[in-house]
N, C-alpha and C positions, 0 to 999 in steps of 0.2 A: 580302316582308312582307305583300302582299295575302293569301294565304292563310292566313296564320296571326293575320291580326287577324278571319279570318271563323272560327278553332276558339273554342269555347269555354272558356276559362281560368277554372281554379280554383283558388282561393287556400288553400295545404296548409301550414301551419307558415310562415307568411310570403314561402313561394314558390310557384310556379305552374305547375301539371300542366294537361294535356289529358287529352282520352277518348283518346288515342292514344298517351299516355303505358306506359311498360311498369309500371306501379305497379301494374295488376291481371295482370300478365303478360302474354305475347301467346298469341296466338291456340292455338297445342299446347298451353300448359300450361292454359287454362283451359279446354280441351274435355276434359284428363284428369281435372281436379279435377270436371266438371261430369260427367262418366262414372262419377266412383266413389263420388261421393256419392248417382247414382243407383242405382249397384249396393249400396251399403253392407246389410247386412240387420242390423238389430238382436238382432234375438232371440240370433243365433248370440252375440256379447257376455254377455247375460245368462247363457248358460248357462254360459260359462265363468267368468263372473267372480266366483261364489260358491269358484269354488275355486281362484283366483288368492293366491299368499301374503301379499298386500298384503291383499287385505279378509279372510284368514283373521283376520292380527297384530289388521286394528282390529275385528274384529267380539268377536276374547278381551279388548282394550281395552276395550269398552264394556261386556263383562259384568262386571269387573270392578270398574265401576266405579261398578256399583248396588247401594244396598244392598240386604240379603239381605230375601229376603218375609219378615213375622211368619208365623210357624207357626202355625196354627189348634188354638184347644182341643181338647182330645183330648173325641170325645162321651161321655156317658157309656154304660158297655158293661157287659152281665149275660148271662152264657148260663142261669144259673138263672132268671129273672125269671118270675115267676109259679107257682114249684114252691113249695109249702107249708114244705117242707124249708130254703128259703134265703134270707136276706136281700135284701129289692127296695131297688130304686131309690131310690125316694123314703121308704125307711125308717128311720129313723136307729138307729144303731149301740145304740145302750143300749135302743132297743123291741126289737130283734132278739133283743136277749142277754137280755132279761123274756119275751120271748113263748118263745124256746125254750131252756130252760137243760139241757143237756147229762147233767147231773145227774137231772133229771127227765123230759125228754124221751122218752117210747117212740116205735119205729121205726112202731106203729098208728097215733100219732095224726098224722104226717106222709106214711104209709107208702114210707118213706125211713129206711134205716136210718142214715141218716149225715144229718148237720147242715152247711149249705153257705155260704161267703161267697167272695165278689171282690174284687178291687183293680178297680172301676167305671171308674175315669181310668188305667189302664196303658196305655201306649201300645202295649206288646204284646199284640196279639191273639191268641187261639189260630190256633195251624197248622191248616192244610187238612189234618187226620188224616184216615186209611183204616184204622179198626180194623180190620173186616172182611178187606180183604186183608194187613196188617199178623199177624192171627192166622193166616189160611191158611199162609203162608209160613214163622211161626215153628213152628206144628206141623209143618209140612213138616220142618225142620234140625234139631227135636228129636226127630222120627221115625227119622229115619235117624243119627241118633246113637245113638239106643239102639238098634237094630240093628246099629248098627258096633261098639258098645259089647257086646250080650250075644253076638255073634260071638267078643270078643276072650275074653271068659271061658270059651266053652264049648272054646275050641280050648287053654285052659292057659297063653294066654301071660300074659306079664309086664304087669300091670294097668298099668304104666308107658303104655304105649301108649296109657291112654284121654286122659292126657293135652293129646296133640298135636289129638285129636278132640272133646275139651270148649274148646279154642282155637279150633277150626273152626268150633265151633257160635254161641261167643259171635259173632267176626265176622260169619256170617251172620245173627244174629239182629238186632246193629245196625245193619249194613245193610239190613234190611228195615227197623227203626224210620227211620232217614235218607229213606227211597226211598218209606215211606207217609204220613212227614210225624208220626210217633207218639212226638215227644221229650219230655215233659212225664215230670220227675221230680220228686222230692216226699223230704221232710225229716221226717222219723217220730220224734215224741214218745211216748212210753207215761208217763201219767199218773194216779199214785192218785186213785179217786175223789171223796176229799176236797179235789182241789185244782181237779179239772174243771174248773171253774164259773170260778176264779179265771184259771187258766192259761189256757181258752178265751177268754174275753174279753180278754187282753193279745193274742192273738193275730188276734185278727178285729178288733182297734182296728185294728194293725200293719199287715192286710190293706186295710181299708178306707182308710187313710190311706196308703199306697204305701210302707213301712217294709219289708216283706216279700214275699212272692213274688207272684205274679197269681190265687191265688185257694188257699184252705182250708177242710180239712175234719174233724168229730170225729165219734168213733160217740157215737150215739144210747143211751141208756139199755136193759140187757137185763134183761128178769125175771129174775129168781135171781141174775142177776150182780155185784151189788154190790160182790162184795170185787175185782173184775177189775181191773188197770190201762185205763186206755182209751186209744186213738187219737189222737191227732191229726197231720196232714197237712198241711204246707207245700208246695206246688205251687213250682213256676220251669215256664217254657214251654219248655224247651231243658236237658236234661243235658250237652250239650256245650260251653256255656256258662258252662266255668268261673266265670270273672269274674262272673256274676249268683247264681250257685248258693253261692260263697263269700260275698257281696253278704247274700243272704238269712240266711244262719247267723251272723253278724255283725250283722243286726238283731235276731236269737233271743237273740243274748246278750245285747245291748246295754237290751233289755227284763228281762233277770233270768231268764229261761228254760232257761237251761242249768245252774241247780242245782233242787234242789224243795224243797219247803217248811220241813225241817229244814236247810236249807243247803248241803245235801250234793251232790255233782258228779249232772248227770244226764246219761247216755250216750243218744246220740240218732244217727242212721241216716240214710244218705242213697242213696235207693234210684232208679235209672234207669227209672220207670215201668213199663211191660208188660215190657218187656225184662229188670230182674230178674226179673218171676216165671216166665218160661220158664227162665231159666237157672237160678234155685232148682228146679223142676221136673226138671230134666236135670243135677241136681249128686249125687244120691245115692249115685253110686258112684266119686267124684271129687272130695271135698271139697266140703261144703255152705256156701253162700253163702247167708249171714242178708239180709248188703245192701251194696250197690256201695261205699259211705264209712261208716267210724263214727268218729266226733268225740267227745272227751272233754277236758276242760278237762284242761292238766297242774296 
């Protein structure tokens, strides 16, 4: 009893331990725990633990479970801005269509044969185009088409065979438009000149208000040409985008566009930008191609 009234006792849960108590373990186990927590290294932990299945589950928990960021206003955008030819920024739509009325307008006094507007808020911007390398290439595939081509005539065969090589041409020419970034097609009205004025401004409202495609254009007024139909040009950023290019022509109606001013059906074109006019260029001896889609009300 002498000895153990000289330990000191500690009062644990209403009973009473010593320092010689096994409560902290004895002597091996606490020189192992005291060894590994010297060895322990951190780091090696962190690295693994981003990609442990447990913090993948709650790290997709937590995204989940914020709301989404507001999307930031689209800025406003002009690739025309500052050309004499096309609607600015800070211009509003009805000075636009007083300062140049299509009708009156000569290509002198903009020197700009064509007359220019945007969809300023579209969220689609133009593609990083490469006309330049875009044309190299397509003159390349319609070079050697017509060499393939006036081979197949000079030799008697069956004109059949241009066929398979006006297929050849078309795919390699859309894949250059794909590959340089050059998809911008465009929705082609021809318009009596008595109606210009009226028809061009439903259509640069449309453009301007996001009704229609990302940007349009009309020819400019020609000496002597008065009795001409004229131009005009719905742009989409992407011909392979059905869905927006259908999107667009379904604004053209829905404004009155697709009859003319006797009421009458107006047949209108929907043309694959640079792309059709190489292939109209290399269709002569193969059936000519006016333009990729033609639309007519039934």
């Amino acid at each position: 009893m002498g000895d153990q009234e000289d330990q000191e006792m500690v009062d644990c849960c209403g009973g009473y331990i010593s320092d010689d108590s096994s409560f902290y373990g004895d002597d091996h186990l606490r020189a192992t725990l005291t060894q590994r927590a010297h060895d322990y290294d951190p780091s090696t932990y962190w690295q693994t633990h981003p990609h442990q299945p447990s913090t993948i589950a709650a790290t997709a928990r937590a995204k989940a479970s914020k709301p989404p960021r507001p999307s930031e206003p689209t800025k406003p955008f002009n690739p025309y801005e500052g050309q004499p030819s096309s609607r600015q920024l800070a211009e509003p739509v009805p000075d636009f269509l007083s300062r140049l009325p299509p009708s009156t307008t000569l290509p002198r006094n903009t020197n700009d044969p064509w007359i220019r507007i945007t969809n300023p808020h579209s969220p689609q911007r133009p593609l990083s185009e490469d006309w330049a390398q875009f044309t190299t290439a397509a003159n390349r595939s319609l070079a050697a088409f017509r060499a393939a081509r006036a081979g197949i005539e000079a030799s008697g065969k069956n004109k059949g065979a241009i066929a398979p090589l006006r297929k050849q041409l078309e795919a390699e020419i859309l894949s250059a438009a794909q590959r340089t970034g050059c998809t911008t097609g465009k929705w082609m009205l021809f318009v009596a000149v008595g109606e210009v004025d009226s028809v061009w401004g439903k259509v640069a409202t449309g453009t301007a208000e996001g009704e229609l495609g990302v940007a349009a254009k009309v020819a400019a007024a020609a000496a002597g040409g008065e009795g001409r139909e004229r131009l005009i040009c719905v742009y989409t950023r992407d011909f392979e985008e059905r869905g927006d290019v259908g999107r667009v022509v379904r604004g053209l109606k829905g404004l009155g566009l697709l009859w003319d001013g006797d009421g009458k059906e107006r047949v209108i074109y929907y043309k694959c930008g640079e792309c059709g006019f190489f292939l109209l260029r290399g269709s002569s001896c193969c059936g000519g191609v006016g333009a990729d889609f033609e639309v007519q009300m039934p």
